[in-house]
C-alpha positions as CSV (number, residue, x, y, z in Angstrom):
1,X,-164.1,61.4,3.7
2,X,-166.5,62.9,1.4
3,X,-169.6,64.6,2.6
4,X,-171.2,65.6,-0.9
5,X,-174.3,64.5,-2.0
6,X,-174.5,61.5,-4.0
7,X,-177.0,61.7,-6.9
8,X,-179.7,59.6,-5.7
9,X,-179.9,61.9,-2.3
10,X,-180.2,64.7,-4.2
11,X,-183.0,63.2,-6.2
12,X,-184.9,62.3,-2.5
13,X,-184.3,65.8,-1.4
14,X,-185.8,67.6,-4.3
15,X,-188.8,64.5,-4.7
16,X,-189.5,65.4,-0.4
17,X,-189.1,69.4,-1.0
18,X,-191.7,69.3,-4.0
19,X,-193.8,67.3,-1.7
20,X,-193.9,69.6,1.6
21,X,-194.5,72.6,-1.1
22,X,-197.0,71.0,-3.6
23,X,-198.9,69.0,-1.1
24,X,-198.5,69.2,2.9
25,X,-197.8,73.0,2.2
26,X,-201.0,74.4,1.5
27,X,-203.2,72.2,4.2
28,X,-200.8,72.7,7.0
29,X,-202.4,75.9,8.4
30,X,-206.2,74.1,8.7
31,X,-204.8,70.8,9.8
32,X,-202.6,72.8,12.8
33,X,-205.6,74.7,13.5
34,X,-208.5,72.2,13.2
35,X,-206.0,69.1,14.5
36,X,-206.6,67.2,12.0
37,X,-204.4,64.1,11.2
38,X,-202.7,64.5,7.9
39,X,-204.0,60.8,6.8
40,X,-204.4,62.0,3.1
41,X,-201.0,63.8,3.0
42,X,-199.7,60.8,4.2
43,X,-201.0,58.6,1.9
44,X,-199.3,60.7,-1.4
45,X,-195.7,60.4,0.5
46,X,-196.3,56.7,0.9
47,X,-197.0,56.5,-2.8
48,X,-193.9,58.0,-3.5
49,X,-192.4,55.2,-1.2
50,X,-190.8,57.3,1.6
51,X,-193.0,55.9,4.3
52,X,-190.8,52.9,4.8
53,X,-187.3,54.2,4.1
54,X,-186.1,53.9,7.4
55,X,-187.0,50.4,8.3
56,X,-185.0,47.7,7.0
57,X,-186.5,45.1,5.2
58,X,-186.8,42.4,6.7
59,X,-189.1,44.3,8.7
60,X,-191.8,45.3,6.3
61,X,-189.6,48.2,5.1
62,X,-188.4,49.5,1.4
């Protein structure tokens, strides 16, 4: 069985590390601190079409 990456995983991976540096990254500290919900954040990772990943179809997912 092969556990290696395929090409498309590593593509996610890099696309959700960028993410968490570029954008969730630097507001993290104030939205911990202030409790804020990260509703903007969230937004620009639903752009990139992660939000729905994990639910099939049929259900509303991607």
């Amino acid at each position: 069985m092969d556990f290696a990456e395929t090409e498309d995983q590593k593509m996610i991976r890099e696309m959700v590390r960028e993410f968490a540096e570029d954008v969730a990254g630097p507001t993290c500290n104030k939205r911990d601190k202030e409790q804020i919900a990260p509703i903007e954040e969230f937004k620009k990772f639903a752009e990139l079409g992660f939000a729905g990943m994990t639910i099939p179809e049929k259900y509303g997912g991607q």
